[in-house]
C-alpha positions in Angstrom: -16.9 5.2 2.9 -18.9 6.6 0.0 -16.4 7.4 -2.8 -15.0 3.9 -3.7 -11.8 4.7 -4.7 -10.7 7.1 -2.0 -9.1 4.4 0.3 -5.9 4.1 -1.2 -4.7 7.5 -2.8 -1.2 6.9 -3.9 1.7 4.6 -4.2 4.7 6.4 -1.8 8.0 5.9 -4.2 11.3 7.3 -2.1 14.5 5.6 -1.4 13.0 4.2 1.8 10.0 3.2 -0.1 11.9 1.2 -2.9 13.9 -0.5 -0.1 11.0 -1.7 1.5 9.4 -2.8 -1.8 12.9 -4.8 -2.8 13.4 -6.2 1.2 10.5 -7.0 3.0 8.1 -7.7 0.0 6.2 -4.2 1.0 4.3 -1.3 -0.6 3.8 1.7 0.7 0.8 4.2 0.0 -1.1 7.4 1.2 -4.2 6.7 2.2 -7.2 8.2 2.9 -7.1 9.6 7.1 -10.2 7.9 7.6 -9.4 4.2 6.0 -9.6 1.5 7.9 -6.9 -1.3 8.0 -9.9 -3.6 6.8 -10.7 -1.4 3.8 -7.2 -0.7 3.1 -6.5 -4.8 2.7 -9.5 -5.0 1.2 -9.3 -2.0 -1.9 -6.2 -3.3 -2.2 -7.0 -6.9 -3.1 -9.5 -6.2 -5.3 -7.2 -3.6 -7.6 -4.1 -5.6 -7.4 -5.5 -9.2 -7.1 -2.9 -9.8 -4.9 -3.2 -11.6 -1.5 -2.4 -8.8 1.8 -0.5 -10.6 4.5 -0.4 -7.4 7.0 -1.3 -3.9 7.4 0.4 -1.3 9.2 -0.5 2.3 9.7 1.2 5.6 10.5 0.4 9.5 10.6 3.5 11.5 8.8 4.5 14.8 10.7 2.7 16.3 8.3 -0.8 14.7 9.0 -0.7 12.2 6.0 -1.9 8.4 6.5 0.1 6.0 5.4 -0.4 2.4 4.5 2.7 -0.3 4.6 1.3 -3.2 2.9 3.3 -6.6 3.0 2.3 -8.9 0.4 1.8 -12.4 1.4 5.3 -15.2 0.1 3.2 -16.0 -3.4 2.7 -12.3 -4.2 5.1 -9.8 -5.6 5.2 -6.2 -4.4 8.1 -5.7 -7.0 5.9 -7.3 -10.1 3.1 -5.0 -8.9 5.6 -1.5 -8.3 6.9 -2.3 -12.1 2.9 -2.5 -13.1 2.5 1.4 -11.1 5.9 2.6 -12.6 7.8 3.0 -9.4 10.5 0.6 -10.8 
């Protein structure tokens, strides 16, 4: 990928998103269609500093990529939603 910070593009902040964040320890961003899981874990990591247990990734309707990123047991995707201002 050339441009470094076109991997993750934003945070996704809806009801569904905030449940997620609260439930399963999980973040959820839109993320650049040709991202790789591997470069999604990784940009991640290295902005947040937080360790990425698992990444999952879905096509909206719409043809947006999304990212659901759950955060390993020692990392806090709450702590790290209050730093981006979803909470």
């Amino acid at each position: 990928m050339s441009s470094e910070s076109q991997v993750l593009l934003y945070p996704i902040h809806t009801e569904k998103a905030i449940n997620y964040i609260e439930k399963y320890n999980t973040l959820i961003f839109a993320v650049s269609r040709t991202a790789t899981k591997q470069q999604i874990r990784e940009e991640f990591e290295r902005k947040f500093g937080a360790k990425v247990e698992k990444v999952r990734t879905l096509i909206t309707m719409r043809g947006e990529k999304r990212a659901l990123i759950k955060l390993s047991p020692e990392s806090s995707a709450e702590e790290i939603a209050t730093r981006l201002g979803l909470l």
